[in-house]
MILUMDO-519069 format. One record per residue (C-alpha): residue number from 1; residue in one letter; y, z, x. Coordinates in steps of 0.02 Angstrom, whole numbers, plus 50000, padded with zeros to 5 digits. Example, Ala and Ser with C-alpha at 12.3 -4.5 7.8 and 13.67 -1.06 7.14 Angstrom:
residues 2
{site 1; "A"; {49775; 50390; 50615}}
{site 2; "S"; {49947; 50357; 50684}}
This chain:
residues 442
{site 1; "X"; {43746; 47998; 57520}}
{site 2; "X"; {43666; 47867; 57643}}
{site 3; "X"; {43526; 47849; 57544}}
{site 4; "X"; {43582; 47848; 57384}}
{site 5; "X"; {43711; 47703; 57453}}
{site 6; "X"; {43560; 47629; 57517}}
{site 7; "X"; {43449; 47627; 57346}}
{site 8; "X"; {43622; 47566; 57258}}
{site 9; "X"; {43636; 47412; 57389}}
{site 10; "X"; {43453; 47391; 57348}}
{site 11; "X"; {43506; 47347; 57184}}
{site 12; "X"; {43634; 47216; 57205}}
{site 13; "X"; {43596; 47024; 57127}}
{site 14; "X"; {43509; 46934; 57264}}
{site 15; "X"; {43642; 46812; 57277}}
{site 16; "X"; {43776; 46949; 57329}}
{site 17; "X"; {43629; 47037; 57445}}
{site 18; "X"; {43715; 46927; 57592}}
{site 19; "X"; {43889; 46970; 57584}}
{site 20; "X"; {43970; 47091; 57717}}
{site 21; "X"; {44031; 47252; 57663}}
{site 22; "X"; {44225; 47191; 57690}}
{site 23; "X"; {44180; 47040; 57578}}
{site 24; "X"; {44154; 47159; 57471}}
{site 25; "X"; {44293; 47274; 57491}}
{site 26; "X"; {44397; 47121; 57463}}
{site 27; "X"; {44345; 47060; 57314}}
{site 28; "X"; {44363; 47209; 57248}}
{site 29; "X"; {44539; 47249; 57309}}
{site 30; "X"; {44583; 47050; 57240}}
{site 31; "X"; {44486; 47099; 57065}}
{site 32; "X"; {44586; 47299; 57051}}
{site 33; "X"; {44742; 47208; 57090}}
{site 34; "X"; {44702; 47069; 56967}}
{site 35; "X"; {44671; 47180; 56817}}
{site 36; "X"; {44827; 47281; 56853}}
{site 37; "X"; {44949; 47233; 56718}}
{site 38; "X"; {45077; 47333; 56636}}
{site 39; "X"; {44972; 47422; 56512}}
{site 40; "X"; {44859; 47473; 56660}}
{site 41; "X"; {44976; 47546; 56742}}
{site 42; "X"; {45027; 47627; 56610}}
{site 43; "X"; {44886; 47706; 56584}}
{site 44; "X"; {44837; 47757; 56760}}
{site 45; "X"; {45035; 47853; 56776}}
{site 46; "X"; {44995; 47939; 56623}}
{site 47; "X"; {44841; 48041; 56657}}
{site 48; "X"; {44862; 48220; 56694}}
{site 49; "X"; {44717; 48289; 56746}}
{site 50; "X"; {44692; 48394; 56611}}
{site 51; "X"; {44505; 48361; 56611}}
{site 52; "X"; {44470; 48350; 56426}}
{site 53; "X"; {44382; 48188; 56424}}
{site 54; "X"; {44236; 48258; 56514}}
{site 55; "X"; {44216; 48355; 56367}}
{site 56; "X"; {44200; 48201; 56253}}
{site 57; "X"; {44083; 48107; 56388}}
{site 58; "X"; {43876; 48132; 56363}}
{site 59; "X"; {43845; 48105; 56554}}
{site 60; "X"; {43940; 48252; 56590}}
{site 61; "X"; {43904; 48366; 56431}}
{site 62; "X"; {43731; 48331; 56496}}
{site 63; "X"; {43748; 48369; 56706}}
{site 64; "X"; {43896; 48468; 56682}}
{site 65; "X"; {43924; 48347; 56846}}
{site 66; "X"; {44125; 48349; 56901}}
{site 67; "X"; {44083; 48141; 56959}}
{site 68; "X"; {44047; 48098; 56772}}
{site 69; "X"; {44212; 48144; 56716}}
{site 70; "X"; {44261; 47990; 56629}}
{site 71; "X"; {44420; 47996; 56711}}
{site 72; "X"; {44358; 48006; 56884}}
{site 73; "X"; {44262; 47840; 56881}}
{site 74; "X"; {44398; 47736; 56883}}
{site 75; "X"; {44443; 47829; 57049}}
{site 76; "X"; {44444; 47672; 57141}}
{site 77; "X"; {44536; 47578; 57026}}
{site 78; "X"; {44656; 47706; 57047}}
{site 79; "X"; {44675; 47690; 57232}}
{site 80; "X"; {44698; 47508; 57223}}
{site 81; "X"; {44832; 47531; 57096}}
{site 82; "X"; {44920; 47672; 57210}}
{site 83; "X"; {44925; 47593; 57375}}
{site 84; "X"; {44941; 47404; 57304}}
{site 85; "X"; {45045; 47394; 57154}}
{site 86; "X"; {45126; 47564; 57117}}
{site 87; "X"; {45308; 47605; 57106}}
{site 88; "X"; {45275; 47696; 57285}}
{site 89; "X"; {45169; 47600; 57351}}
{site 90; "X"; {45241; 47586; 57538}}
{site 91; "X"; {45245; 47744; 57519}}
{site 92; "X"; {45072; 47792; 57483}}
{site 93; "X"; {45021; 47679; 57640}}
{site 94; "X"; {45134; 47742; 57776}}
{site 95; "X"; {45098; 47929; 57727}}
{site 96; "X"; {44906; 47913; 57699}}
{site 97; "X"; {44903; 47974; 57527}}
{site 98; "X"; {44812; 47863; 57430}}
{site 99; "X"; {44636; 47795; 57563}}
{site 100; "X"; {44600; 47618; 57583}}
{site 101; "X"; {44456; 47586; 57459}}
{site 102; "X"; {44293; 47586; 57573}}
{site 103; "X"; {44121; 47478; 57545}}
{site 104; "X"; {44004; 47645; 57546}}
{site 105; "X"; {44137; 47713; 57413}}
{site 106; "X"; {44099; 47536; 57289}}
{site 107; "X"; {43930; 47552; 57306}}
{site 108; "X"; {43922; 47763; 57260}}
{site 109; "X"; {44060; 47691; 57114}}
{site 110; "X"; {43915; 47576; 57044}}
{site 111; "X"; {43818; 47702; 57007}}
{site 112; "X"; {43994; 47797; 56917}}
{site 113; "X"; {44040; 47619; 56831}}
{site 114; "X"; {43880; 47555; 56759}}
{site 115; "X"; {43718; 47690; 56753}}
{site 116; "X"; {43840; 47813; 56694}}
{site 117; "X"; {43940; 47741; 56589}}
{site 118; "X"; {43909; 47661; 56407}}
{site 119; "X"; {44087; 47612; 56379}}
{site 120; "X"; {44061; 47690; 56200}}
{site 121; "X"; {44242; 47758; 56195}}
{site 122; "X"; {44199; 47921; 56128}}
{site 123; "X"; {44328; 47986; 56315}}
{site 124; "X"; {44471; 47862; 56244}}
{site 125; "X"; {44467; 47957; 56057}}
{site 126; "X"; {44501; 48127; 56154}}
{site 127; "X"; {44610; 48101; 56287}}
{site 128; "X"; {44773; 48200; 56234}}
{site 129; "X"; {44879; 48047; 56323}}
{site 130; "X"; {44815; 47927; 56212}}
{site 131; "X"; {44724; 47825; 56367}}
{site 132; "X"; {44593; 47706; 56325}}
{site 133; "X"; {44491; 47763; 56471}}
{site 134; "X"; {44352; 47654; 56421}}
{site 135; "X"; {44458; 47509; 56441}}
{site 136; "X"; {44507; 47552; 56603}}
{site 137; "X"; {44310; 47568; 56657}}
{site 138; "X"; {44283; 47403; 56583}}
{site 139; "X"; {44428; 47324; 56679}}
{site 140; "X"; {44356; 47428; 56849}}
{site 141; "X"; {44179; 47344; 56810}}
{site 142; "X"; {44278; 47181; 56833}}
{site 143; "X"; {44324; 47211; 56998}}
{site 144; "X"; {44149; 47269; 57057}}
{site 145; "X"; {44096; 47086; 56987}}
{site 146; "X"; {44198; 47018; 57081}}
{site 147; "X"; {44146; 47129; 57234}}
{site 148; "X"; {43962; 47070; 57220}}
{site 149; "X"; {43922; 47248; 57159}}
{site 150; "X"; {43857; 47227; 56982}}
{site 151; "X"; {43693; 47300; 56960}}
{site 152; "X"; {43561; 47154; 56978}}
{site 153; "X"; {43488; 47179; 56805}}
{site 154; "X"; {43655; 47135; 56729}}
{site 155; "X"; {43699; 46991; 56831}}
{site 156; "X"; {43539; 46917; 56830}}
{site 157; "X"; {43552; 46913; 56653}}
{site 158; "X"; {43708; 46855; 56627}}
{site 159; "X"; {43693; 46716; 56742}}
{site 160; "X"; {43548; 46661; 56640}}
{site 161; "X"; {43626; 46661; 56490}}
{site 162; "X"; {43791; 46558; 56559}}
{site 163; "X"; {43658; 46429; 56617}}
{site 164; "X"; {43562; 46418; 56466}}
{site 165; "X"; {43615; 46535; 56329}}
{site 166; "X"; {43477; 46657; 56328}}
{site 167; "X"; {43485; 46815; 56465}}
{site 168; "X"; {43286; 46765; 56509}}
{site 169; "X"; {43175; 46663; 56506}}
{site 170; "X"; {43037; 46632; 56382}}
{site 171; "X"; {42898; 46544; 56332}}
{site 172; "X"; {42985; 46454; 56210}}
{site 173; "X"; {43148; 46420; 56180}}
{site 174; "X"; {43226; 46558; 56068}}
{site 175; "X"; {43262; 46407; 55925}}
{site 176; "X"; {43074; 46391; 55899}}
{site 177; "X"; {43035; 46580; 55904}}
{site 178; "X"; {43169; 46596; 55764}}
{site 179; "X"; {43097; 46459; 55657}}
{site 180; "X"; {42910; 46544; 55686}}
{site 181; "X"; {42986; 46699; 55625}}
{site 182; "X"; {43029; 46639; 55485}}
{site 183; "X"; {42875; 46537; 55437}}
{site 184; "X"; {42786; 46722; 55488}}
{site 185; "X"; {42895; 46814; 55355}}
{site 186; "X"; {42906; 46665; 55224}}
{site 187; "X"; {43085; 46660; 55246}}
{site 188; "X"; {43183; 46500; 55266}}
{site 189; "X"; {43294; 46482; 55410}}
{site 190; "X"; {43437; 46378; 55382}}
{site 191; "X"; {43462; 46295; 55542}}
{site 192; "X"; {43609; 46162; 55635}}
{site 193; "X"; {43674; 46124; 55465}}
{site 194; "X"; {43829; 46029; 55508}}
{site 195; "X"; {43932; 46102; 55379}}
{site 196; "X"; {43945; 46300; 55341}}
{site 197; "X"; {44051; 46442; 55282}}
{site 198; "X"; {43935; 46564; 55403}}
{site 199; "X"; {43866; 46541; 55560}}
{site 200; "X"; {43750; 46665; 55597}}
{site 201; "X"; {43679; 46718; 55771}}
{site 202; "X"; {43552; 46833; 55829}}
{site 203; "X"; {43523; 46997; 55932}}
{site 204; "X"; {43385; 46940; 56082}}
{site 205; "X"; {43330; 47116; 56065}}
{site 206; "X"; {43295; 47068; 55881}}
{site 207; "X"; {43214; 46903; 55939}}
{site 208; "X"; {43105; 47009; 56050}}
{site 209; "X"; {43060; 47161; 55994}}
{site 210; "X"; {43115; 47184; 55796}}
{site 211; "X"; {43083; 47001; 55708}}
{site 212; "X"; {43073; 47083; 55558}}
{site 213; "X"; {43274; 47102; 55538}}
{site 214; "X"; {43302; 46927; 55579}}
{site 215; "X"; {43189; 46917; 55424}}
{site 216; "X"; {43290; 47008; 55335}}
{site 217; "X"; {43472; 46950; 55395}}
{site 218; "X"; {43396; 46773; 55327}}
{site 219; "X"; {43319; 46841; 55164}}
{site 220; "X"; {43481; 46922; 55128}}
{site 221; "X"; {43584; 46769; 55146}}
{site 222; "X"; {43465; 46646; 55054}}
{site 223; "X"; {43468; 46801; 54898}}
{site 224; "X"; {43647; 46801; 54914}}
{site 225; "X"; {43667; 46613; 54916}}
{site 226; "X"; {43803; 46582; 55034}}
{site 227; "X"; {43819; 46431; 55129}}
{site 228; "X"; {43761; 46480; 55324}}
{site 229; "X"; {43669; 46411; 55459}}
{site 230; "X"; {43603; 46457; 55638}}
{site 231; "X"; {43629; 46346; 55779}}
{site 232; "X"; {43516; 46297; 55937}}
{site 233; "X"; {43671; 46296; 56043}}
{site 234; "X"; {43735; 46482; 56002}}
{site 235; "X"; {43610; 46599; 55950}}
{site 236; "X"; {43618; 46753; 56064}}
{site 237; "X"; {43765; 46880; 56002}}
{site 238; "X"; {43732; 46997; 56146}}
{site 239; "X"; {43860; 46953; 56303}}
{site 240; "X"; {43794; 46978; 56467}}
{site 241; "X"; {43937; 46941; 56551}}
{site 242; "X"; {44038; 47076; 56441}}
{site 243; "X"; {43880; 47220; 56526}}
{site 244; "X"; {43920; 47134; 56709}}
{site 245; "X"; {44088; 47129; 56724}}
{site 246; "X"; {44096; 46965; 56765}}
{site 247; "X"; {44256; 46908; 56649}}
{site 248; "X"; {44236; 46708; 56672}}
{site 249; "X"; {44066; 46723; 56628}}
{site 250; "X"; {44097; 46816; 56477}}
{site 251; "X"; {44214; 46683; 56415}}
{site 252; "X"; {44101; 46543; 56430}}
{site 253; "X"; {43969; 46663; 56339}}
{site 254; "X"; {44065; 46686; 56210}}
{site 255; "X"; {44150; 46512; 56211}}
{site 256; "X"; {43951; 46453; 56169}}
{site 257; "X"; {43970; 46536; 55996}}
{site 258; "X"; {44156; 46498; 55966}}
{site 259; "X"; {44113; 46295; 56000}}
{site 260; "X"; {43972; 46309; 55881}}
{site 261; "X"; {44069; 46408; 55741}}
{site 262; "X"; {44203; 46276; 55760}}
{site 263; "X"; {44085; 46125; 55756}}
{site 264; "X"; {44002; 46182; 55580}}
{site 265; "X"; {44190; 46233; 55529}}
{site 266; "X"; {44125; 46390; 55463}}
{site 267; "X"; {44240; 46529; 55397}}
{site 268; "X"; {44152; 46668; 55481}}
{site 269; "X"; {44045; 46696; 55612}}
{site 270; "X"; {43927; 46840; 55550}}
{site 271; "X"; {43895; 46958; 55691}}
{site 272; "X"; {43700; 47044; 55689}}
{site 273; "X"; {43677; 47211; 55723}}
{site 274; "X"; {43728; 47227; 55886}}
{site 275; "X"; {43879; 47329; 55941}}
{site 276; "X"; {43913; 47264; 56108}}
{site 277; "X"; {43934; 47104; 56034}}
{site 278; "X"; {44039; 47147; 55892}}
{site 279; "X"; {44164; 47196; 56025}}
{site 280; "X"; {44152; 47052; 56133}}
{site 281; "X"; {44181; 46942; 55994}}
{site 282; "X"; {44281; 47027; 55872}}
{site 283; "X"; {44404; 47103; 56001}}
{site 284; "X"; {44402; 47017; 56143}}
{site 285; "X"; {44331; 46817; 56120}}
{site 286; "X"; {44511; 46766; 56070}}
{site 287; "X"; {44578; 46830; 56220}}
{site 288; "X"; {44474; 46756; 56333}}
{site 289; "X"; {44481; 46600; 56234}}
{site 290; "X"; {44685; 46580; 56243}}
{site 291; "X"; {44721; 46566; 56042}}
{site 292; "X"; {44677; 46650; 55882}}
{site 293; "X"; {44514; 46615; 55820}}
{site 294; "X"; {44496; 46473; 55673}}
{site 295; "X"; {44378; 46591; 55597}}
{site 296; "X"; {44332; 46763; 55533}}
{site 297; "X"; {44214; 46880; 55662}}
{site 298; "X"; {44120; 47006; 55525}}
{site 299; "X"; {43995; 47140; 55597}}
{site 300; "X"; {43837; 47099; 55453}}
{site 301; "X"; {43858; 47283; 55380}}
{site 302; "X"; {44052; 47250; 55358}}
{site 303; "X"; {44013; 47098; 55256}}
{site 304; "X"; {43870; 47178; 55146}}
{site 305; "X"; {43992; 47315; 55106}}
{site 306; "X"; {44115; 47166; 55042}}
{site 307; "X"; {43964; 47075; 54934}}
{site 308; "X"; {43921; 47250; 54879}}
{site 309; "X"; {44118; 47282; 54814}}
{site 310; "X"; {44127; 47128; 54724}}
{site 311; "X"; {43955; 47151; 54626}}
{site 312; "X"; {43862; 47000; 54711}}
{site 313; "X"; {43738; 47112; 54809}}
{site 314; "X"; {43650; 47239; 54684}}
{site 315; "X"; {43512; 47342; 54772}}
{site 316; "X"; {43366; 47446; 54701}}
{site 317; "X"; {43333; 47642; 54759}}
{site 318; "X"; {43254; 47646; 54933}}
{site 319; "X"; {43165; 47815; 54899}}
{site 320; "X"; {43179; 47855; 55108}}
{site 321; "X"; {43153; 48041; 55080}}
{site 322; "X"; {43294; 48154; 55201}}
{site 323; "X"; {43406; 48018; 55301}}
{site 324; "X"; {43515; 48040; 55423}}
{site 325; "X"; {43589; 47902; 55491}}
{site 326; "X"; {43678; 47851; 55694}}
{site 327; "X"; {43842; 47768; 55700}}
{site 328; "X"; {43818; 47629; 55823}}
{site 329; "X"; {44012; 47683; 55962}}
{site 330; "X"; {44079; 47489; 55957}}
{site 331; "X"; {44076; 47478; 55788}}
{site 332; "X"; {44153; 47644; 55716}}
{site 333; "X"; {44266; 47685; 55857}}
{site 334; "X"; {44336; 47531; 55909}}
{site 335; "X"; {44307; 47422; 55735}}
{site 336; "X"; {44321; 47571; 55600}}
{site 337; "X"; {44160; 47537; 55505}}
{site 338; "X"; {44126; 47678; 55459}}
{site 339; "X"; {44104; 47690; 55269}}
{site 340; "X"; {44050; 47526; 55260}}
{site 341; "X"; {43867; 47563; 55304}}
{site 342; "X"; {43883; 47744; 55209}}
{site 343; "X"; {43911; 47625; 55041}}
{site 344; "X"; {43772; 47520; 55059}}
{site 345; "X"; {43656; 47690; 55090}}
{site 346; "X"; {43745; 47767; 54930}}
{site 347; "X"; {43700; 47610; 54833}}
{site 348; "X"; {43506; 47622; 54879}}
{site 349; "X"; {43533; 47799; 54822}}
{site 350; "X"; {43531; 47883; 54987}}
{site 351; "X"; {43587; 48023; 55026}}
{site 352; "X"; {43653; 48068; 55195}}
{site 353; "X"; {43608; 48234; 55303}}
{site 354; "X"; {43746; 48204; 55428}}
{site 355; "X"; {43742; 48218; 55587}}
{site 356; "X"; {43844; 48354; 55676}}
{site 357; "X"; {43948; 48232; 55754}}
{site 358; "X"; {43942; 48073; 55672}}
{site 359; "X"; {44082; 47947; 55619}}
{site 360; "X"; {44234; 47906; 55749}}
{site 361; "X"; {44124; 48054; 55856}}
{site 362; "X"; {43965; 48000; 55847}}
{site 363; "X"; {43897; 48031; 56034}}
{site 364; "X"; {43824; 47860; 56098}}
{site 365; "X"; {43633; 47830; 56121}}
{site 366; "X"; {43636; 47833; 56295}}
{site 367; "X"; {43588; 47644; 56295}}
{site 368; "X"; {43749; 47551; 56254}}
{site 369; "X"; {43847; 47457; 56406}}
{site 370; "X"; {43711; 47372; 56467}}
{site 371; "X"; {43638; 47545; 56538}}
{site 372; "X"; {43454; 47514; 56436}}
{site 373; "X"; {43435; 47367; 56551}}
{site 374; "X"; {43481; 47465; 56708}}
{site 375; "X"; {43301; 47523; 56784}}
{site 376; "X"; {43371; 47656; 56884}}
{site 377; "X"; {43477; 47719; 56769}}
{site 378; "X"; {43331; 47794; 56665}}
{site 379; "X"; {43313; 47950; 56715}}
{site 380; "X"; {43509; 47992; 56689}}
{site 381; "X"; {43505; 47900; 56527}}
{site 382; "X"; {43353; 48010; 56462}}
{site 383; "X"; {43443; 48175; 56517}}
{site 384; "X"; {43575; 48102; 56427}}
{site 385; "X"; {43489; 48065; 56280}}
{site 386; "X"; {43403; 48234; 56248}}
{site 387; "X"; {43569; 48315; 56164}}
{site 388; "X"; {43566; 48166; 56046}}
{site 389; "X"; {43392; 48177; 55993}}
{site 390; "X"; {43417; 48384; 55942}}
{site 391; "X"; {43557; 48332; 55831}}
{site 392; "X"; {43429; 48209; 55749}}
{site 393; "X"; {43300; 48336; 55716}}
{site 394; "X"; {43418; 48461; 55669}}
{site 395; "X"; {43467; 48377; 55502}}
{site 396; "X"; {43281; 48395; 55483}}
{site 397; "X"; {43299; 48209; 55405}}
{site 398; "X"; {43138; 48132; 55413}}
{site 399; "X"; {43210; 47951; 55424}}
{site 400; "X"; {43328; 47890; 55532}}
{site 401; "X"; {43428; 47732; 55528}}
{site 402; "X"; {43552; 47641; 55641}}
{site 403; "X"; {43669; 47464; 55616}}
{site 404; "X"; {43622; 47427; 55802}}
{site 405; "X"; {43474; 47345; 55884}}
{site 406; "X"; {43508; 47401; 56059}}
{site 407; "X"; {43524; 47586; 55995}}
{site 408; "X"; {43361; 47553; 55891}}
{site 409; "X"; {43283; 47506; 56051}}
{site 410; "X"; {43369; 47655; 56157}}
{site 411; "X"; {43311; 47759; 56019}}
{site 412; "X"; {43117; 47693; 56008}}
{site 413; "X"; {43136; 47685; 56216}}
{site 414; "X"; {43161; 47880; 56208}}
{site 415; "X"; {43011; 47898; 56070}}
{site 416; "X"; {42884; 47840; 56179}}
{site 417; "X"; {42960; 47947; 56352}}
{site 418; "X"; {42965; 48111; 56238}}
{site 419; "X"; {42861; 48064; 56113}}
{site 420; "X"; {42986; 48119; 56000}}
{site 421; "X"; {42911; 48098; 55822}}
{site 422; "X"; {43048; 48001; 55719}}
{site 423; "X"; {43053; 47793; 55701}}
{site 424; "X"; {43215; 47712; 55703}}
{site 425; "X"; {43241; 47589; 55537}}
{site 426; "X"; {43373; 47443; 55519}}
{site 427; "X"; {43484; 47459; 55374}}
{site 428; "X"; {43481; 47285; 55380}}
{site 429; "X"; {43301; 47291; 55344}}
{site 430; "X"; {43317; 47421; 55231}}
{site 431; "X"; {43447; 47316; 55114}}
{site 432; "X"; {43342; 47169; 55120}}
{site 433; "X"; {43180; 47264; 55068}}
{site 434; "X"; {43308; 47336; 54917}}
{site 435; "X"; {43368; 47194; 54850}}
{site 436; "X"; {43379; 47183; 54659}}
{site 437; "X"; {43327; 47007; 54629}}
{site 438; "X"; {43439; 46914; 54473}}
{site 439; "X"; {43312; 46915; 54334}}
{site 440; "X"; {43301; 47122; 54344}}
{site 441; "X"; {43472; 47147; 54340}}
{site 442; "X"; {43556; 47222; 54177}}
């Protein structure tokens, strides 16, 4: 345990390296009592040990490791909850039942909390109580932020893009590489109009590794002819903050986007394909924010489904040979869109070779949560990932698509480690390489 505590310390931010281990302990204790609200609560009384989340977690299905019960990783969230806040509290002290939460026990948790965990709800579906378990990990990854204990991947990212609005650095500015995308694909970008009904952002993992859908989101919205823009000052969907923990941060993440959306009074702010920040903006911006939203938050397949319904978007056969197709976790379990991509396949005249478990219980890609970014989480996450990959070749599809750009890179990730012989496409891309243009049209 001593070294494995030791390799997790090794991977705290360097600005937390510093801090003693009771620091630590007490942030933590201040950030577990923090998140403790009624709801909480609620859901911590209510679990029965029954177990059967395991069976819905990948991690476990995968070790068949006891720690990796979903359940179990909120442990000392739990503890906090018992001796601090419970009904019995004094109780739990003076008699010894519930321990004080310990520094070596945080750091062992960080491994529980982030590498482990994709927060892809698949535990929250099962769980015969009706707990959102996943919610509950999300809140416990709050308190290790606050604890200094966030793995230093995902707070060096997010502090980056608090500061500046990207996670990283670059050679230039993400602004410029968008505009030289689109003079590479001969594609205009409409950028910092001051008026529009859309505002559009970008996955960075799009930016830097597939430009070719942010040629496409464009090409689709200049066919379609709706009035959108980018702008400089809120490009990035993806919320580092959200991955972290770190719940401030996350609001002025997202409160980049929400000032921009508001400032070019558009009616919706079109979410990319990125899952991760579907949910932080569609579910959980407002929150953070303090009011409703003066806007719409649409995940882009969502709103192609809508254009496709109402006879604006036509789209030609995509001729893709045996498909199956992987529904990205944050946007069919927690936002339902589910048939919405399924149409727009249908349309192009594709037909699906399901996966075993696909829809609401889809297993994730083993990527989602920030875990991709997590170094040492890669041999887990490739274990992980192997159970995933047979249902994919057992549909015996030969092309496989996705509505996510962080799966698509998970998936392409696990390509080149097992040089697994399937390419992950975009439906995004897909769409915009189907589009039947006006003058074809019957």
């Amino acid at each position: 345990m001593s070294d494995a505590i030791g390799l997790l310390a090794a991977n705290l931010a360097p600005a937390e390296e510093a801090r003693t281990p009771q620091a630590r302990v007490a942030g933590a204790m201040k950030g577990f009592v923090q998140e403790i609200g009624a709801l909480s609560a609620f859901r911590l009384e209510s679990c029965i040990h029954c177990g059967i989340c395991s069976d819905a977690c990948h991690f476990y299905i995968a070790t068949e490791d006891p720690q990796y019960t979903p359940i179990w990783k909120v442990e000392p969230f739990k503890q906090a909850y018992k001796r601090e806040a419970s009904p019995f509290a004094p109780l739990f002290k003076l008699l010894g039942l519930k321990r004080e939460v310990t520094a070596d026990q945080l750091e062992h948790w960080q491994h529980l909390l982030f590498d482990s965990c994709n927060m892809c709800g698949r535990c929250s579906l099962i769980c015969p109580m009706g707990i959102d378990v996943a919610a509950l990990i999300e809140q416990a990854r709050h308190a290790m932020f606050d604890a200094g204990l966030a793995p230093k991947e995902l707070y060096q990212k997010a502090a980056h893009q608090r500061e500046t609005g990207q996670p990283e650095a670059s050679a230039e500015p993400y602004r410029d590489q968008l505009l030289a995308i689109g003079a590479r694909f001969g594609v205009e970008i409409p950028l910092d109009k001051p008026e529009a009904e859309i505002m559009l952002c970008v996955p960075r993992t799009d930016i830097e590794h597939y430009p070719s859908a942010v040629a496409a989101l464009a090409r689709v919205v200049q066919h379609l002819g709706v009035s959108c823009t980018f702008r400089s000052d809120g490009l990035v969907a993806e919320n580092y903050g959200y991955y972290a923990g770190g719940k401030e941060w996350q609001r002025e993440i997202s409160l980049r986007l929400i000032e921009q959306a508001i400032a070019c009074k558009a009616k919706v702010l079109l979410v990319p394909e990125c899952g991760h920040a579907y949910t932080a903006l569609r579910w959980e911006a407002a929150d953070l924010y303090g009011k409703a939203l003066p806007f719409k938050v649409r995940h882009v397949t969502e709103f192609l489904a809508d254009e496709l319904q109402s006879g604006h978007l036509k789209l030609t056969p995509a001729g893709t040979g045996k498909t199956t197709f992987h529904d990205p976790c944050q946007l069919v379990r927690k936002g339902g869109v589910n048939d919405a991509p399924r149409a727009l396949m249908k349309a192009m005249g594709i037909k699906l070779d399901e996966l075993k478990n696909h829809g609401g219980f889809s297993y994730c890609c083993g990527g989602g949560g920030g875990v991709l970014d997590i170094e040492r989480a890669a041999p887990l996450r490739y274990r992980t990932m192997e159970n995933k990959l047979r249902e994919i070749d057992d549909t015996g599809a030969t092309t496989f698509v996705t509505s996510c750009s962080d799966c698509r890179r998970t998936f392409d990730d696990a390509q080149a480690h097992f040089s697994w012989d399937k390419t992950t496409h975009s439906l995004l891309e897909l769409v915009a390489n189907n589009l039947l243009a006006a003058a074809d049209r019957p």
